[in-house]
Phi, psi and omega in degrees: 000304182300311195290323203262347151325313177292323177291321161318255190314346166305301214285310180293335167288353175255006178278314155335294157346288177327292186292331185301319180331289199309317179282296178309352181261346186247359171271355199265328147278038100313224269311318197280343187266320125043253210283322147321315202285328189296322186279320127013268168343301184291301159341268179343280188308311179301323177319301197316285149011300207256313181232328190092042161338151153091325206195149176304130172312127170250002191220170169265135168269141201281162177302319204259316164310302178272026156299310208283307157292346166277311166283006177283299201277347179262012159269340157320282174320353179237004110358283181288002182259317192309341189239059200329101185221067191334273161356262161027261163288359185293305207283347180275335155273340146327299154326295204275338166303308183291316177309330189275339187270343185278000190254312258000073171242082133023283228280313186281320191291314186293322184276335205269325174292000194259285212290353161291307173306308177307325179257006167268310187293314154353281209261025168055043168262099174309300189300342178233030154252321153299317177290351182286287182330324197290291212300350177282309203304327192299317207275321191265005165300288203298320136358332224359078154273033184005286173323300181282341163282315189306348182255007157280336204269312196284317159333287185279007168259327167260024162272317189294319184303308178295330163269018196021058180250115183274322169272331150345296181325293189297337192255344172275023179266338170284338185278283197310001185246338165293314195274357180266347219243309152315332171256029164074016156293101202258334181298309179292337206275305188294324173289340188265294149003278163313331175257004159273337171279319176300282184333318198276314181316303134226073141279316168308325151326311194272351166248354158341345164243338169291313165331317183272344207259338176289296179288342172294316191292015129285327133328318186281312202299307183308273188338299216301138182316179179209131191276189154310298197264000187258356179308294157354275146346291217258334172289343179285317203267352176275354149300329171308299213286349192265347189262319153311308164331296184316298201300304191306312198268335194290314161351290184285320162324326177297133174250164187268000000 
């Protein structure tokens, strides 16, 4: 009796044992993995830093800063394939298009954006298959390969026509009427001219009371006294609401 009680608790002690193991061995990868996914991170973010993915330039980028966020970035990226985490590399090559057009390396900047555009038609995402065609065309623009941008372009107006994305519509309609209007197409660049300004046009009809109730609530948020935490609070949604703005109002606002 006594011989087989020992073996029992022999037995729960080495399943215990075991088990301690098993858990500290799967925290410690968390933990590695963290700590990975956080340098990834850190990648990114310095890039960001270094040319201003994304968003309007406030300082000029140097030739070297953006080598440099380019090479930032394809150590991300090679993170992100190790966690096969597509979304990832889709938005990092995106990245890595730009660095190469701040290079004016083309060639490189047209492939990294093609394997983003491939993996956005993958994964059926239409808004970032339309901004991709924008960003090839752009690329092929600079080139003047005309030809082959006005068919990325002619692309992308009809997935916004299929995707009722209506300020899509307009801005790739505006870029195709700058390329009709640069490749000495003058007629179409004035037809298209004309069917983008009517679209934005009303649209801003049709959003014109929401536009205003958006700017008065930025006005209330801006007024309003100001505490610790609703301060806060209130500079958070009037970014929001001034960032919805942008968008809204910018359509119309574009010059070719």
């Amino acid at each position: 009796m006594k011989k087989a009680t020992f073996t029992l608790l022999a037995t729960i002690a080495a399943i215990s044992a075991a088990f301690a193991q098993n858990v500290d061995s799967l925290q410690k990868k968390q933990d590695s993995i963290q700590h990975i996914c956080a340098k990834a991170d850190l990648y990114i973010n310095t890039a960001d830093s270094l040319i201003q993915f994304n968003q309007d330039k406030t300082r000029l980028i140097s030739i070297a800063d953006a080598a440099k966020a380019g090479e930032l970035v394809l150590k991300a990226i090679q993170i992100n394939k190790a966690f096969n985490d597509t979304v990832a590399v889709r938005n990092n090559f995106d990245r890595l298009g730009q660095a190469y057009v701040m290079q004016n390396k083309f060639t490189q900047a047209k492939w990294y954006i093609l394997q983003s555009n491939r993996i956005s038609r993958d994964r059926h995402d239409i808004a970032h298959i339309i901004s991709g065609l924008m960003q090839l065309a752009a690329v092929k623009i600079s080139i003047k390969d005309y030809s082959l941008a006005e068919k990325d372009l002619l692309e992308a107006v009809v997935l916004t026509k299929y995707s009722y994305n209506i300020i899509a519509q307009i801005e790739a309609e505006r870029k195709l009427a700058a390329l009709y209007d640069k490749s000495g197409k003058i007629k179409e660049a004035k037809s298209m001219l004309a069917h983008y300004t009517l679209l934005a046009d009303n649209y801003k009809k049709a959003h014109t009371p929401q536009i205003i109730a958006m700017q008065k609530a930025i006005a209330k948020v801006k007024t309003r006294p100001a505490t610790a935490q609703p301060k806060q609070d209130a500079n958070t949604q009037a970014e929001m609401v001034e960032s919805h703005l942008n968008i809204e109002n910018g359509i119309w606002g574009i010059k070719n």
